[in-house]
N, C-alpha and C positions, 0 to 999 in steps of 0.2 A: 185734318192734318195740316199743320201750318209749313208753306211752300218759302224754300229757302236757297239762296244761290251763292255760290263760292266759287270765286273768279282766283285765275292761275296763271304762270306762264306754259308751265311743262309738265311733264309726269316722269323727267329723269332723273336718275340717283339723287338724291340727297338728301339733308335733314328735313327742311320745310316742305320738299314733294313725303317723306316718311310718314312725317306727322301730320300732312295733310288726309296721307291717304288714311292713319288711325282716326281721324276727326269721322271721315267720309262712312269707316263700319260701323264709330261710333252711334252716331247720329241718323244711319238710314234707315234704320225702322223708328223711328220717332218722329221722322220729318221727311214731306218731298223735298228730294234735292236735287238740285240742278247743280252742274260742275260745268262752268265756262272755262277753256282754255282758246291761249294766242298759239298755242302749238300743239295739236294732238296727237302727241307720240311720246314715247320714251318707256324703260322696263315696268312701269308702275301702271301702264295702262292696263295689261293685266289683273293688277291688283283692286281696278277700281270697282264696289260692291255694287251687285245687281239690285235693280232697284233706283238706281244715281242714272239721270239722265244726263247726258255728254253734249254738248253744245263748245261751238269754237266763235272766237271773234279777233277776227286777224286783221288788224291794218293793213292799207297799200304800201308796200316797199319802193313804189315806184323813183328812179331816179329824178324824174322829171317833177320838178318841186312844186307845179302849179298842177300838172295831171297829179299828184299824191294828192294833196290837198281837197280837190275835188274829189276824188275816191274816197279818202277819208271822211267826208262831210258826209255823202253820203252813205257810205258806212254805218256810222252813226243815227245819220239820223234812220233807216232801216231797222239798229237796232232798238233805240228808243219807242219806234211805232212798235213793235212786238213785245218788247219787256218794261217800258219804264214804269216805277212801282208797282210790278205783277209780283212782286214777293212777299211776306212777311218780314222778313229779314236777310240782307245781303252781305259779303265779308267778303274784302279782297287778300287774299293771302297770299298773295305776293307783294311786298312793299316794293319793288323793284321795278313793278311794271306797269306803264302808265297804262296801257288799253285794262288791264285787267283793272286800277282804280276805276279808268272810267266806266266799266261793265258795272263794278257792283254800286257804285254812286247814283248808277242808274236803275238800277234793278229795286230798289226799295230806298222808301226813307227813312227807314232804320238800318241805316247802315252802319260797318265797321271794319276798319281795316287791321290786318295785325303787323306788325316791326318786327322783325326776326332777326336783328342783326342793330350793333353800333353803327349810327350810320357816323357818327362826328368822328371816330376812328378812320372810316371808309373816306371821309376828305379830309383825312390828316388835322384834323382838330381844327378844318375853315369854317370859321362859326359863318360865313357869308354864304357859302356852297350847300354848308348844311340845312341854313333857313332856305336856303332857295327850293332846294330838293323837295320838301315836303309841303312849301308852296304851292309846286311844279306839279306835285300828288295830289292837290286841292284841299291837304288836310284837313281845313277848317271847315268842308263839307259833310266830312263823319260824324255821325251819331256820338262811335265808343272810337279811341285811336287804344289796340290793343298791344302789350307791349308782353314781350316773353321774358322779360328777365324785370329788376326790380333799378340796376343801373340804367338800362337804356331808356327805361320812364323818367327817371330823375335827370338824365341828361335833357331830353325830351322839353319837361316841364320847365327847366333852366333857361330854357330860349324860348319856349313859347309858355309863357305861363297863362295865358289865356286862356289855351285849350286843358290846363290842370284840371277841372271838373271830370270832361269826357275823357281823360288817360285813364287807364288800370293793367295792371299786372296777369297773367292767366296762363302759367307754364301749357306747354303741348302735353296732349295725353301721348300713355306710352301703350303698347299692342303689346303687353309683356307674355300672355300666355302664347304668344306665335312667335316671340324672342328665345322663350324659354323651350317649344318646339322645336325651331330650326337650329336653335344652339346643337342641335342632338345630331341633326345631319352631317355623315362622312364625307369630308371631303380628302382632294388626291394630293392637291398639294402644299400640303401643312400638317404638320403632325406635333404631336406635343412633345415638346424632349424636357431632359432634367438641366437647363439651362436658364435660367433669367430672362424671359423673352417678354420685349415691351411692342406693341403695335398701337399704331398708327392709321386711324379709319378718317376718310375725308378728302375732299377734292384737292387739288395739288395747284395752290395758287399762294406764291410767293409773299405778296403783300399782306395778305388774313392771314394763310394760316403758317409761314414763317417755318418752314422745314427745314433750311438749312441749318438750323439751330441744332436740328437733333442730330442731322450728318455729322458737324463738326464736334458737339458734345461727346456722341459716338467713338471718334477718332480720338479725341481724349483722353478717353476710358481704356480706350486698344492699350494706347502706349502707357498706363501704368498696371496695366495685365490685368484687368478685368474679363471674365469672361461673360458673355451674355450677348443677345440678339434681339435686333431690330426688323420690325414686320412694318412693310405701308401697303394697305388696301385702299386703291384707291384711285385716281388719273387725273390729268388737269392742263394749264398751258405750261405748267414747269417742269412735267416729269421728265422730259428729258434733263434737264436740268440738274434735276435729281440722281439720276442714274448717272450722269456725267461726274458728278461732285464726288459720287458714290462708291466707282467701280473698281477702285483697287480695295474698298472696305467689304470681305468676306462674310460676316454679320449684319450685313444688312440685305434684306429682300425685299425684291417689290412683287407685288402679286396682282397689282393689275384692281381694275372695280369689281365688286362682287355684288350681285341681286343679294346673297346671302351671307353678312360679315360674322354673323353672330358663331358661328364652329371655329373662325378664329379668332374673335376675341374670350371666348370660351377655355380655347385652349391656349390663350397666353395666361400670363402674369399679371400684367397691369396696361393698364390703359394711360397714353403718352402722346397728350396735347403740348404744344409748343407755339399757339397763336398769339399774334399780335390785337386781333378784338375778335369777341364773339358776341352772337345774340344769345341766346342760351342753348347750347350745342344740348342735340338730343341724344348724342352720343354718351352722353353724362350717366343721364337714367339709364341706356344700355345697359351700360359697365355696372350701375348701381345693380339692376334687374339679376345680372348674374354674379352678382357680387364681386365684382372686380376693382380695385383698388386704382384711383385716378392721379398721375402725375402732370401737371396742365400750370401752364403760364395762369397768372392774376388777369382774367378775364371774366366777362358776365359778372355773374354772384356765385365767383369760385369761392369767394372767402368767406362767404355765409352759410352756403351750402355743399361746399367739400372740404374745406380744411380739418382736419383732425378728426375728420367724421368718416369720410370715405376717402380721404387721400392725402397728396402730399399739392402744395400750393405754391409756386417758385413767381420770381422776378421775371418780368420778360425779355430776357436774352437768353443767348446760348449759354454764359455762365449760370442761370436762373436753371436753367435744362438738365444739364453737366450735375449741378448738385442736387436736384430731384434723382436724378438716374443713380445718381452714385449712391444718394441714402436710403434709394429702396432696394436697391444691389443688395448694401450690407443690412440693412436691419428691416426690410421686407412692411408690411403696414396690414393692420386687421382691421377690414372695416365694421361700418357699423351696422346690426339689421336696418333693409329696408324693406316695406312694404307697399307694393305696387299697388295692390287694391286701395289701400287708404288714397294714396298719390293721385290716383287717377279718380276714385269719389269726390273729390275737394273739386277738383278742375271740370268737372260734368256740373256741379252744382253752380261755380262759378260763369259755364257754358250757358246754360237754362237761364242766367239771369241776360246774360248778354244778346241772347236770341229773343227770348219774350221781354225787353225791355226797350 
């Protein structure tokens, strides 16, 4: 059994902790797998499959910048005596965090890191911050540089076309029969009514994912007598923010993070992105999973793979917002079947090649 390690920061809420942890059921009877994180904690630890051995490697914090340094070297080189190339194959999946690059760069020389996110968006389109960052990553010590959506490779490739050979595309798999499970669970505070109700799943950060678009959209809508309601699961550095912008609007609720979103995106309408970039939100397949019809700003490869298929595709502004909500208000949208099992065989096969290669 070929022995393999996937470096992390967290196991808290999110997309790439979700999809990591479907990777993790995926893959554990096929393969030893080692899970390094820089923080061992967070709701998903729970979730992680027995069998998956847990390992942490944490940097010194220390304020003192010549005691850090030395902590960290040794650190390092500790970890290197213990794992360097003990793997078959290594993946750091978190592109965000330097120790976990340098865990799996270490861990095997078949290595591969995956992008989950625009990062040329996340520095505001600085073509200088952007090369530096992935620099900064060592990128050009990867094997495969793995990319979730089919934009952020071509962005990618646009600045470093060098490393064009080793980029490739390879959506997250989805855990649909445990979506279409806990979809089933009651929950107390949500209930389905006969009203137009669009939700909002996702961390609460102003810059990505751009919610005040949908507050003042909202407002809009009030004052030409629309009736219908606004759901956000979810928490972040802006919620209060949120809630402040929010509190005289009656139709909107916040509901806080949920271990389990699925009963309310179940029992809404539609699903109602309003970000400024994504890597390819795994929120996406959800909604597809229970067939739920997608309202979402021109992000990722919204326009390849949601427009006129499973949703509606707007401009990214609040007006871009405003007219998605308002055209699925009146004329509602049918999406298109999809099928989970095909989705997730394409991406195991594509898995298989990127491990044994």
């Amino acid at each position: 059994m070929k022995k393999i390690l996937l470096s992390a920061y967290s196991l808290d809420v999110g997309g790439i902790e979700t999809a990591l942890i479907t990777l993790l059921k995926e893959l554990v009877n096929k393969y030893d797998i080692t899970l390094c994180l820089e923080e061992k904690q967070g709701v998903f630890m729970q979730e992680v499959p027995k069998g998956v051995t847990v390992i942490t490697y944490k940097p010194s914090k220390n304020k003192n910048l010549l005691a850090r340094k030395i902590n960290n070297f040794f650190k390092q080189l500790a970890f290197k005596i213990k794992y360097k190339n003990k793997f078959d194959f290594s993946g750091c999946f978190a592109t965000y965090s330097f120790p976990a690059s340098f865990v799996a760069r270490t861990a095997s020389k078949n290595c591969a890191i995956w992008v989950h996110n625009n990062y040329m968006n996340f520095y505001d389109n600085d073509i200088i911050e952007y090369r530096k960052f992935f620099k900064d990553i060592k990128v050009y010590d990867y094997k495969k540089i793995v990319f979730v959506s089919d934009m952020d490779k071509r962005i990618f490739t646009a600045q470093f076309p060098e490393c064009s050979k080793k980029a490739l595309v390879c959506n997250n798999l989805i855990n649909y029969e445990s979506i279409l499970k806990k979809s089933e669970e009651k929950v107390e505070d949500f209930q389905k009514e006969n009203i137009t109700t669009f939700i909002n799943i996702g961390r609460h950060d102003e810059k990505q994912k751009k919610l005040t678009r949908i507050i003042e959209a909202t407002k809009r809508l009030n004052k030409e007598g629309y009736k219908f309601r606004v759901v956000f699961v979810g928490k972040g550095t802006a919620t209060n923010q949120y809630k402040e912008l929010a509190k005289n609007i009656k139709n909107i609720q916040f509901l806080g993070p949920k271990t389990n979103p699925y009963p309310y995106l179940k029992n809404s309408d539609a699903l109602l992105m309003s970000s400024e970039f994504e890597g390819y939100p795994v929120v996406f397949i959800e909604a597809k999973v229970l067939g739920k019809p997608i309202i979402t700003t021109e992000v990722s490869d919204s326009k390849k793979d949601i427009e006129n298929k499973y949703g509606i595709v707007v401009e990214k502004s609040e007006d871009g917002v405003y007219k998605g909500m308002k055209e699925f208000i009146e004329k509602g949208f049918k999406v298109k079947a999809f099928n989970p099992s095909e989705f997730n065989n394409e991406i195991i096969k594509q898995l298989e090649k990127i491990i044994s290669n």
